[in-house]
C-alpha positions as CSV (number, residue, x, y, z in Angstrom):
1,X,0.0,0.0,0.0
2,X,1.3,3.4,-0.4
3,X,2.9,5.7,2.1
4,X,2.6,9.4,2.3
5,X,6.3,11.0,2.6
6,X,6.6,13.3,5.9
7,X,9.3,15.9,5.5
8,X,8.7,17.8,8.3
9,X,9.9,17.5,11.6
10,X,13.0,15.4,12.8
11,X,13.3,12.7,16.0
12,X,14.6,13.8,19.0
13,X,17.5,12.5,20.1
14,X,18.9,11.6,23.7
15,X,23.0,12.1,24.5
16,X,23.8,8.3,24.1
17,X,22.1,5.3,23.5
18,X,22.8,1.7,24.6
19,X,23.6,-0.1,20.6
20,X,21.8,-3.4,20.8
21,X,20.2,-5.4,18.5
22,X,16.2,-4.5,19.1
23,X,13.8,-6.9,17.8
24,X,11.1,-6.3,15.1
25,X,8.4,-4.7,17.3
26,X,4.9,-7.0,17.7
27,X,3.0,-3.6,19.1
28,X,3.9,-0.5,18.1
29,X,2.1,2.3,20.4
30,X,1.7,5.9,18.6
31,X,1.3,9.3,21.0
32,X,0.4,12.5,19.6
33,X,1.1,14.7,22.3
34,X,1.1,19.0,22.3
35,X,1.4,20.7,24.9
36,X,1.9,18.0,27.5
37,X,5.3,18.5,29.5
38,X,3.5,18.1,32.9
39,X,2.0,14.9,32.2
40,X,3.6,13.4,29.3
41,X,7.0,11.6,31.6
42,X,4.7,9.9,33.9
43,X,1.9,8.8,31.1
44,X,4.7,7.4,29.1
45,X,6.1,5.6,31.6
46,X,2.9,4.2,32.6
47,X,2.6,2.9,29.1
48,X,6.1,1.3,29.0
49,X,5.5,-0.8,31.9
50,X,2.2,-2.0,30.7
51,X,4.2,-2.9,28.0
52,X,6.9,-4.6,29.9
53,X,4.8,-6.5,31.4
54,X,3.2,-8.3,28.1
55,X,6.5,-9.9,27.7
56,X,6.7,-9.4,24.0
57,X,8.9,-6.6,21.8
58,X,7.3,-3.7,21.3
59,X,8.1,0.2,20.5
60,X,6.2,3.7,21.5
61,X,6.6,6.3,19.5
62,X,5.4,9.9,20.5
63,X,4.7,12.8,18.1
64,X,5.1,16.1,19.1
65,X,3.3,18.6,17.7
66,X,5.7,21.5,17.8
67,X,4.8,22.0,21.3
68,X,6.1,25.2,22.5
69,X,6.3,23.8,26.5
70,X,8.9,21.1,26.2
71,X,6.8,18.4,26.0
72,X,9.8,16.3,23.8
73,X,12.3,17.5,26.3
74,X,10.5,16.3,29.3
75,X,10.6,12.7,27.6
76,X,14.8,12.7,27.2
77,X,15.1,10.7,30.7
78,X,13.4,7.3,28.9
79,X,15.2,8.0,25.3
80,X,18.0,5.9,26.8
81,X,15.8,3.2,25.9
82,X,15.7,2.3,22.1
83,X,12.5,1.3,21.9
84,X,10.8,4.6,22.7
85,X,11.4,7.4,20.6
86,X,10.1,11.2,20.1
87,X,9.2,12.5,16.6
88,X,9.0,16.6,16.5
89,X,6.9,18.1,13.8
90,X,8.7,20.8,12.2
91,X,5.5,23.0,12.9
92,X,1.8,22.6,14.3
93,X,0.1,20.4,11.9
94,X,-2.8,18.9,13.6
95,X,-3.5,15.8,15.5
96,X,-4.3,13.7,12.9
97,X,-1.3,14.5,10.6
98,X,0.9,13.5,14.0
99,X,-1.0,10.3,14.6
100,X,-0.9,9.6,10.2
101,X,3.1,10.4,10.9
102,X,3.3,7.7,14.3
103,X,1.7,5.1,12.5
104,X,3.5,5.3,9.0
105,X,6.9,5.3,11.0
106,X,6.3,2.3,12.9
107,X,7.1,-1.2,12.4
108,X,4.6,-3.2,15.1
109,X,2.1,-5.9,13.5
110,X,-0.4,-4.2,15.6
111,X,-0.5,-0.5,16.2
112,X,-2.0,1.3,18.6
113,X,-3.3,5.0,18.7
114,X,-3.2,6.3,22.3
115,X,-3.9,9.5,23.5
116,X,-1.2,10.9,25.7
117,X,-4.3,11.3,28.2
118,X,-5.1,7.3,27.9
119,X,-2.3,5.8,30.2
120,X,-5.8,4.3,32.2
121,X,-7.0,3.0,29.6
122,X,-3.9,0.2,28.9
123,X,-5.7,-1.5,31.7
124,X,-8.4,-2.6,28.7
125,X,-5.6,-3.4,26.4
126,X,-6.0,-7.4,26.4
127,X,-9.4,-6.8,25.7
128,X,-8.1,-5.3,22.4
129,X,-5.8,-7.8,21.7
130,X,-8.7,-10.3,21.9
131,X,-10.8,-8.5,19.7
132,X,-8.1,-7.5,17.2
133,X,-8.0,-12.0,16.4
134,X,-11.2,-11.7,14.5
135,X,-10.9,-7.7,13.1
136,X,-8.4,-5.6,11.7
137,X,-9.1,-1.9,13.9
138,X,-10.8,-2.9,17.2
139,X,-12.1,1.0,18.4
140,X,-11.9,1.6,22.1
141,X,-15.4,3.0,23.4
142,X,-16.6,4.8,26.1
143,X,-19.7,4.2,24.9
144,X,-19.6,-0.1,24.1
145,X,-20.6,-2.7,26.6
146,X,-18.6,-2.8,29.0
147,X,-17.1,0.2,29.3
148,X,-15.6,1.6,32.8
149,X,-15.9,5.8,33.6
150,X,-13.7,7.3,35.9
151,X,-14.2,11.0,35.8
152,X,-16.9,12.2,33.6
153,X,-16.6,15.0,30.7
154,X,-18.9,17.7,32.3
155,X,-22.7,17.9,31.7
156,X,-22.8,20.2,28.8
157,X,-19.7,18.9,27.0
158,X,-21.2,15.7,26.8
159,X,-24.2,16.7,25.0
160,X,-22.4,18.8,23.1
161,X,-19.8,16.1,22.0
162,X,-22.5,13.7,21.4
163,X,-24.4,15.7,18.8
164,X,-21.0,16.4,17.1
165,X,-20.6,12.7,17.0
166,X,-23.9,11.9,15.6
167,X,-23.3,14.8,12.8
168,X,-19.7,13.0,11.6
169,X,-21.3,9.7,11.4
170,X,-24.3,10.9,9.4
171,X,-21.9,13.0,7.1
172,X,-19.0,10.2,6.7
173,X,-22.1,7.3,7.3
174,X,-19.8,5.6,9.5
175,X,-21.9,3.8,12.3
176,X,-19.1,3.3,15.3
177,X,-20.8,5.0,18.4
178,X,-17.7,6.6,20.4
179,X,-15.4,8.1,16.3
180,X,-13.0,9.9,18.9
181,X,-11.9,7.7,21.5
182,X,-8.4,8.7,21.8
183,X,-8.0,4.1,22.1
184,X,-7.6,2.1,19.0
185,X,-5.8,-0.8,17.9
186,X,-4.9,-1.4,14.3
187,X,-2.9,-4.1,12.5
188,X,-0.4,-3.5,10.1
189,X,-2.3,-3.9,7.0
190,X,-5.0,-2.0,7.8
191,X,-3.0,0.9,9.4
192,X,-0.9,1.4,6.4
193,X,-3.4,0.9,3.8
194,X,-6.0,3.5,5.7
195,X,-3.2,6.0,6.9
196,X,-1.4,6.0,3.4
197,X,-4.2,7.4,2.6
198,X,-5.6,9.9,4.6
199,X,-5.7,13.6,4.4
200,X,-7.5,15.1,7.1
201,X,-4.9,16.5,9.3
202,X,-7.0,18.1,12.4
203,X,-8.4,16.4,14.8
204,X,-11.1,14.9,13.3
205,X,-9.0,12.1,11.2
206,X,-10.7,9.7,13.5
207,X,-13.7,9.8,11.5
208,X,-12.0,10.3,8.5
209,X,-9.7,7.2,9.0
210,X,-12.6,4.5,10.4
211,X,-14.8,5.8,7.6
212,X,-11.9,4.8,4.9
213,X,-11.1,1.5,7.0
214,X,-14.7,0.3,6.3
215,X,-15.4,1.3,3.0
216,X,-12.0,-0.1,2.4
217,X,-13.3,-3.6,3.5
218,X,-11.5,-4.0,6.3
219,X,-13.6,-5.4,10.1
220,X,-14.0,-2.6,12.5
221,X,-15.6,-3.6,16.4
222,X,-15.9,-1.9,19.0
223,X,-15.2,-2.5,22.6
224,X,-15.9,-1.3,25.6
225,X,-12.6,0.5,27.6
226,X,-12.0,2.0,30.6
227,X,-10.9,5.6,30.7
228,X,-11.4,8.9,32.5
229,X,-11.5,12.8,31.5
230,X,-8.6,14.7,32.5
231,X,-9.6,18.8,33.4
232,X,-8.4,21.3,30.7
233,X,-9.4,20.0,27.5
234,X,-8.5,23.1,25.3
235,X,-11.3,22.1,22.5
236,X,-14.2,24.3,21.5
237,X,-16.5,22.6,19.3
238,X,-18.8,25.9,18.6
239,X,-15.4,27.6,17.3
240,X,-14.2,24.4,14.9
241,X,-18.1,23.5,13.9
242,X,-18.1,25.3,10.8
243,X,-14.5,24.5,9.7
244,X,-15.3,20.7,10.4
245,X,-18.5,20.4,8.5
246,X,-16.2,21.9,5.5
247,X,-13.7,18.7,6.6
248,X,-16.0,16.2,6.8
249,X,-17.7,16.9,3.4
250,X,-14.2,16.8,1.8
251,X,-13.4,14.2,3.7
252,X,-16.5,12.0,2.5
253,X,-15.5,12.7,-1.5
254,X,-12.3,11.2,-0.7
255,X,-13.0,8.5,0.8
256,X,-15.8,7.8,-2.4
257,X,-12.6,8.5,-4.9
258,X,-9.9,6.1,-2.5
259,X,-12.5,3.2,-2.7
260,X,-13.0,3.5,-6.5
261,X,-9.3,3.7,-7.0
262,X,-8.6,0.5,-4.9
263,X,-11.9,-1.1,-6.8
264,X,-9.8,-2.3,-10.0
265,X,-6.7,-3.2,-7.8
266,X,-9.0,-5.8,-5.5
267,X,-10.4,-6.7,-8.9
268,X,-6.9,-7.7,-10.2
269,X,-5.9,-9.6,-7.1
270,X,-8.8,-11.7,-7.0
271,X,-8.7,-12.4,-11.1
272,X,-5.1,-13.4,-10.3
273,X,-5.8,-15.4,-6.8
């Protein structure tokens, strides 16, 4: 499948590094992070010893959004370790053109898209892996059977999230429940055929990307995780409605045009199979 070339932006780099062979990784884990230096050392670290303790090679890879704070500084204490590593974007480019960037770089047979903000959430992790035998993106939901809330999104922000949601599924007619769950599992095939394609570069890719997935023909489920709202989200949907609608229409043309494009190329493989 074809990959979209990133110019922008190089990794960071620690001091010194320990030169040993590192095995191909069987989960890669992809972070967008901006703005995040007084959480980001102790998420991350949450997340490498969830992975330690699955007792199989993996990597994490966090993308920093040119974040002005020092989040990528913050993380040079763990970059000792070759198996996490920081990419900076050059400049802001959006959330979804940092997670596009993570999961094109990485090597994992499964990839997962967590939200610097998720560390909790790993505790659901085998119930992805579970899922992921029999599908190729399993969706963490905070809306899916279940599902375990720690501390709730306030009153009106639900309600106003919620209708957002409902409005990108009707555009892009993609029927998974919770599109922006910041939680999602993808295997190797699917994340490089979806995110090789992608364009949508703000933070609504999610729809974007699970809308492609499925018209692609890849499985999609949905299962329920457990996670909890951290204070200071610095979103305002009444500010990015307008701009989004624009997105999302764009967004549904292309994935109309990636589909017929891949029609005759499916239609080749199975004339040949």
């Amino acid at each position: 499948m074809p990959h979209r070339a990133f110019t922008g932006g190089q990794a960071s780099q620690p001091a010194a590094r320990t030169l040993t062979a590192v095995p191909r990784p069987w989960l890669s884990v992809v972070v967008p992070a901006y703005n995040e230096a007084p959480w980001i050392l102790a998420s991350v670290e949450a997340m490498r010893d969830r992975l330690e303790a699955l007792g199989r090679p993996w990597e994490l890879i966090v993308v920093d959004n040119a974040s002005p704070d020092g989040t990528a500084d913050a993380l040079a204490p763990l970059l000792t370790d070759q198996r996490i590593r920081v990419l900076r974007n050059d400049v802001n480019r959006g959330k979804g053109y940092s997670v596009r960037r993570g999961m094109l770089a990485a090597s994992g047979e499964l990839r997962l898209h967590c939200d610097a903000d998720c560390a909790a959430s790993f505790a659901s992790l085998p119930k992805l892996l579970d899922a992921v035998e029999h599908a190729d993106v399993v969706v963490g939901s905070r809306l899916a059977e279940g599902a375990q809330l720690g501390r709730r999104q306030p009153l009106r922000r639900r309600i106003v999230g919620r209708s957002f949601v409902l409005l990108c599924r009707g555009v892009l007619r993609e029927p998974t429940s919770d599109l922006f769950c910041g939680f999602k599992l993808w295997r190797e095939t699917s994340a490089t055929a979806v995110y090789g394609r992608a364009k949508l570069d703000g933070w609504t890719f999610d729809a974007e990307t699970l809308a492609l997935a499925r018209a692609l023909g890849f499985r999609l489920r949905e299962v329920g995780v457990e996670w909890s709202d951290r204070e200071g989200s610095r979103l305002s949907m009444v500010r990015v409605l307008v701009p989004v609608v624009r997105e999302l229409a764009a967004a549904r043309r292309h994935v109309q045009r990636e589909v017929a494009a891949a029609a005759p190329d499916s239609a080749g493989a199975a004339s040949s199979a």
